[in-house]
Each structure stands twice: as structure tokens, then as C-alpha cells.
ROPAVEX-275977 format. One record per atom (N, C-alpha, C, CB): x, y negated, z; residue in one letter; chain. Coordinates in steps of 0.02 Angstrom, whole numbers, plus 50000, padded with zeros to 5 digits. Each point is the difference from the previous one (the first is absolute). Last residue first. Glycine has a CB too. Layout:
(site (X Y Z) 'a' 'A');
...
//
This chain:
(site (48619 49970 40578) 'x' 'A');
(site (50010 49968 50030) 'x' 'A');
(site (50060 49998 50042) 'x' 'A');
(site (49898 50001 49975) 'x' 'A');
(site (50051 50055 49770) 'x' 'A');
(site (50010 50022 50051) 'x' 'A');
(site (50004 49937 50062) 'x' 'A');
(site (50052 50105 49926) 'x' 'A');
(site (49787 49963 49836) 'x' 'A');
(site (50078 49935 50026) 'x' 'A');
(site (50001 50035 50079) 'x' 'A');
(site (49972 49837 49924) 'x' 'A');
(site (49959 50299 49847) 'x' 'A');
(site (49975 49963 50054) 'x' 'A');
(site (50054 49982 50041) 'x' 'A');
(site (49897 50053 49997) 'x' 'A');
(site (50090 49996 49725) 'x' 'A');
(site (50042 50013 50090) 'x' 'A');
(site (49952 49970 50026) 'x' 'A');
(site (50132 49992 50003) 'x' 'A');
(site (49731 49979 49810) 'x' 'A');
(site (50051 49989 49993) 'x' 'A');
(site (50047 50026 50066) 'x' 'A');
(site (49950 49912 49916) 'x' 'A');
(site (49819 50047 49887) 'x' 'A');
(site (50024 50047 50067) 'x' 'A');
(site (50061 49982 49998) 'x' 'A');
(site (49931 50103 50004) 'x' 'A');
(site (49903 49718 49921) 'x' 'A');
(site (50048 50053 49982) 'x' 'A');
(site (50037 50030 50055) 'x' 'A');
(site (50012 49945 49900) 'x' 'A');
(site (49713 49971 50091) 'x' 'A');
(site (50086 49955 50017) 'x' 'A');
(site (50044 50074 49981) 'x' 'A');
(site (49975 49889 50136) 'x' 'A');
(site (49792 50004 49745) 'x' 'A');
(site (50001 50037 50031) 'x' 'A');
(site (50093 49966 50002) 'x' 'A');
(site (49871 50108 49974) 'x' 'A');
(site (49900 49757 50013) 'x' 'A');
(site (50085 49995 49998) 'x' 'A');
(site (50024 50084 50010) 'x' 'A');
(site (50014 49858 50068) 'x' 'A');
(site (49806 49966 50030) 'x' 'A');
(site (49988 50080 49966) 'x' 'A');
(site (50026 50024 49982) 'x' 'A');
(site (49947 49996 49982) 'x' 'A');
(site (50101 49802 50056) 'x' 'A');
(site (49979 50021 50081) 'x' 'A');
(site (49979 50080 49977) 'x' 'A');
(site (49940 49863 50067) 'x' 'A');
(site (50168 49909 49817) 'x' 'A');
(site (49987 50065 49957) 'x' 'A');
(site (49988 50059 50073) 'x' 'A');
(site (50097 49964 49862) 'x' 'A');
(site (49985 49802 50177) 'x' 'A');
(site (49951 49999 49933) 'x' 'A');
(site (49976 50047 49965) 'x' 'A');
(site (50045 49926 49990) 'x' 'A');
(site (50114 50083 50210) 'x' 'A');
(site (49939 49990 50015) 'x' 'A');
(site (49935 49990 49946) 'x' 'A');
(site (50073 49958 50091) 'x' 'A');
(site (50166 50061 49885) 'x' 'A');
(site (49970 50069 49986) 'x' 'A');
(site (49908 49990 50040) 'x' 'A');
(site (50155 50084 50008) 'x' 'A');
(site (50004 49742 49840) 'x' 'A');
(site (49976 50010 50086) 'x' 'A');
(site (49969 50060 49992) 'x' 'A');
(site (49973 49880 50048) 'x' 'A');
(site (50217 50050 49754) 'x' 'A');
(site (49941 49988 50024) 'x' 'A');
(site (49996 50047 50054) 'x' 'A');
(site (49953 49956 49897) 'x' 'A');
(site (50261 49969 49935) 'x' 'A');
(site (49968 49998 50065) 'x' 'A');
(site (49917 50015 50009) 'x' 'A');
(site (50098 49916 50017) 'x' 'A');
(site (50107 50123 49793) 'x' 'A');
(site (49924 49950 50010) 'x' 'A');
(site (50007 50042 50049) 'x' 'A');
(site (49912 49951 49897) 'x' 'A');
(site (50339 50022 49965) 'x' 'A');
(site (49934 50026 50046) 'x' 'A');
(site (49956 49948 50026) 'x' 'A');
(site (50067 50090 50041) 'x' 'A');
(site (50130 49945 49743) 'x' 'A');
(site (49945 49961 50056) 'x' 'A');
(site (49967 50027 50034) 'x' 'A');
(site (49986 49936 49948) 'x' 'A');
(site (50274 50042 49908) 'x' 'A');
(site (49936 50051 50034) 'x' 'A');
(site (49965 49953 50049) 'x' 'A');
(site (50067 50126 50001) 'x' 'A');
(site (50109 49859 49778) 'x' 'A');
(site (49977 49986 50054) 'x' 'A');
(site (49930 50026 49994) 'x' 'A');
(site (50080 49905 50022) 'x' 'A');
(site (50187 50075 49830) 'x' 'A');
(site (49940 50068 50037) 'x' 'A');
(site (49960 49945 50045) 'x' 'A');
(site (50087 50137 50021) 'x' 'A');
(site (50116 49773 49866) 'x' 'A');
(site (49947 49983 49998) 'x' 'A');
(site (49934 50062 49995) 'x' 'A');
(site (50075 49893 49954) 'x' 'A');
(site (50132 50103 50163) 'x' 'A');
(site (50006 50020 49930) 'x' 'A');
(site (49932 49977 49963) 'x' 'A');
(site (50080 50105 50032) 'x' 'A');
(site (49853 49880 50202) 'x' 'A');
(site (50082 50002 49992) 'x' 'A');
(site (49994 50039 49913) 'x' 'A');
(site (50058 50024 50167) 'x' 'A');
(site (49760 49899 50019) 'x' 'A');
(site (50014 49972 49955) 'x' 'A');
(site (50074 50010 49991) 'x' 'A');
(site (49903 49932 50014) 'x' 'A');
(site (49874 50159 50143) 'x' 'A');
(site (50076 49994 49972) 'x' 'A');
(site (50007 49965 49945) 'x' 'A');
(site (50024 50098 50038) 'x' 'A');
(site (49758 49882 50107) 'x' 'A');
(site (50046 50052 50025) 'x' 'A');
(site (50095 50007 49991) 'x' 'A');
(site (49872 50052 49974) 'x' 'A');
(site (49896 49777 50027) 'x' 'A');
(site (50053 50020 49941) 'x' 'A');
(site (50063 50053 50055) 'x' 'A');
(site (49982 49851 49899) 'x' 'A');
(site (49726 50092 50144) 'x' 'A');
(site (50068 49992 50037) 'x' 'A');
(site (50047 50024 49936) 'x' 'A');
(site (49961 50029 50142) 'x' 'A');
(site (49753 49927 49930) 'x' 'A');
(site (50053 50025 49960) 'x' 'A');
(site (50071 49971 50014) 'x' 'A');
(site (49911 50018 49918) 'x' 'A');
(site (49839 50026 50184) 'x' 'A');
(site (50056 49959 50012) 'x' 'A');
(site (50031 50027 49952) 'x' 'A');
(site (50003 49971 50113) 'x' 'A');
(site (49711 50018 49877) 'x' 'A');
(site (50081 50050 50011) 'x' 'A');
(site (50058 49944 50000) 'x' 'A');
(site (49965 50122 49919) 'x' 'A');
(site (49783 49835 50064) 'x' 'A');
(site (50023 50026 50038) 'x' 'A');
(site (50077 50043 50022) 'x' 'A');
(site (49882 49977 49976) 'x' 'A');
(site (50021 49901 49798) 'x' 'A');
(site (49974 49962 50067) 'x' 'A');
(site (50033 50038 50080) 'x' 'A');
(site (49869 49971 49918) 'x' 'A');
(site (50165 50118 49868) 'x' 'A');
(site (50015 49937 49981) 'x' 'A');
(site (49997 49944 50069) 'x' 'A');
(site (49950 50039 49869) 'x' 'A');
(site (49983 50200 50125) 'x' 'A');
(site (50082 49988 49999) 'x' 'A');
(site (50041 49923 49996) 'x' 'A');
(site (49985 50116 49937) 'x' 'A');
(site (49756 49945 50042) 'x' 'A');
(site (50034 49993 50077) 'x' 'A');
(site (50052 50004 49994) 'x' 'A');
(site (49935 50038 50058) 'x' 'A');
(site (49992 49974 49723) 'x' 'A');
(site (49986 49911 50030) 'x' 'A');
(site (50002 50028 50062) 'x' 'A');
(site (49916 49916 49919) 'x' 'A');
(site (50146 50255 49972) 'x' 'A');
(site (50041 49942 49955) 'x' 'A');
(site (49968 49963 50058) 'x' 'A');
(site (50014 50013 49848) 'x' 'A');
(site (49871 50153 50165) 'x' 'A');
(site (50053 50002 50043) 'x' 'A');
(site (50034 49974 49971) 'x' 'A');
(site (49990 50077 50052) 'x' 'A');
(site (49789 49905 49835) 'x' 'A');
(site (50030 49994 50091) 'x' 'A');
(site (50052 50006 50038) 'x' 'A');
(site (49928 50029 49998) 'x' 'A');
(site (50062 50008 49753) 'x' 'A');
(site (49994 49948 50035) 'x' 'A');
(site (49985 49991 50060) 'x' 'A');
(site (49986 49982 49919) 'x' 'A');
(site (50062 50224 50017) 'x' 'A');
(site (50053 49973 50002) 'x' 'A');
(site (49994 49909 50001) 'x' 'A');
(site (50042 50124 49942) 'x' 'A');
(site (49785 50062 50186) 'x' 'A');
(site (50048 50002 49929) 'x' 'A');
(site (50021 49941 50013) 'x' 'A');
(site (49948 50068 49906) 'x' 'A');
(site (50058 50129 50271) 'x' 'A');
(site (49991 49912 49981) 'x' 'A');
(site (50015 50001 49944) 'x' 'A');
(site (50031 49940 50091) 'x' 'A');
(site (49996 50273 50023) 'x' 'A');
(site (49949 49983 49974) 'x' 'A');
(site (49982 49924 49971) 'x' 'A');
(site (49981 50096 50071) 'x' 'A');
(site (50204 49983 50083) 'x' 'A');
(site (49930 49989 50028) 'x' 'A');
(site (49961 49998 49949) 'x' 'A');
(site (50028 49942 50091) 'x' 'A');
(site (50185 50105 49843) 'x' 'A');
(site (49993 50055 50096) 'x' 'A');
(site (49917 49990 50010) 'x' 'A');
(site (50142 49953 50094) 'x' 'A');
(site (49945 49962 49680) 'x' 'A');
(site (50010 50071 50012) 'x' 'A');
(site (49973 50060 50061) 'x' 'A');
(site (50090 49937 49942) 'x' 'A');
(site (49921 49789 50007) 'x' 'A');
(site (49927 50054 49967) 'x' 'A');
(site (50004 50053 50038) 'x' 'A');
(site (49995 49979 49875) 'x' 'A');
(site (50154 49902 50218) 'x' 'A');
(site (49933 49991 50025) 'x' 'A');
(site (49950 50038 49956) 'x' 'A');
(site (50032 49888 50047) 'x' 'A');
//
């Protein structure tokens, strides 16, 4: 959030805190991975990553 949007890091500590889902991804060898969730609606200015376009 700093990086992409400019947020400093107490603001985007307390909507991560408040607004994001977090999830334990892996847990093997004692390695584990987390991913944060958040609504792309919360960030509407947001620029979006180029990516294939999806075929119909």
C-alpha cells in the first residue's frame, strides 16, 4: 500500500488491520505463508495490472 498507493504506513497498518482478510496459506516444514485479501473497491483509483486479455 505504501509502495503502490502512497499510504503511509500507519494508515495502511490500521485498514489492513480493519479491512483485510488474511488467510494461512502453507504450513509444511515449518515454512508458512499468508495472504491479505483486500476489496479492490477500497482503492477505485488503483491503477490495474496489465495482464492477457481473457478470451471469450
Amino acid at each position: 500500500l505504501n509502495e503502490k498507493l502512497g499510504m503511509d504506513r500507519a494508515t495502511a497498518l490500521a485498514y489492513l488491520s480493519a479491512g483485510a482478510d488474511f488467510q494461512v496459506t502453507q504450513v509444511v516444514d515449518r515454512v508458512k505463508g499468508v495472504n491479505a485479501m483486500i476489496r479492490k473497491s477500497d482503492f477505485p483509483g488503483a491503477a490495474k495490472k496489465k495482464g492477457p486479455k481473457k478470451s471469450e
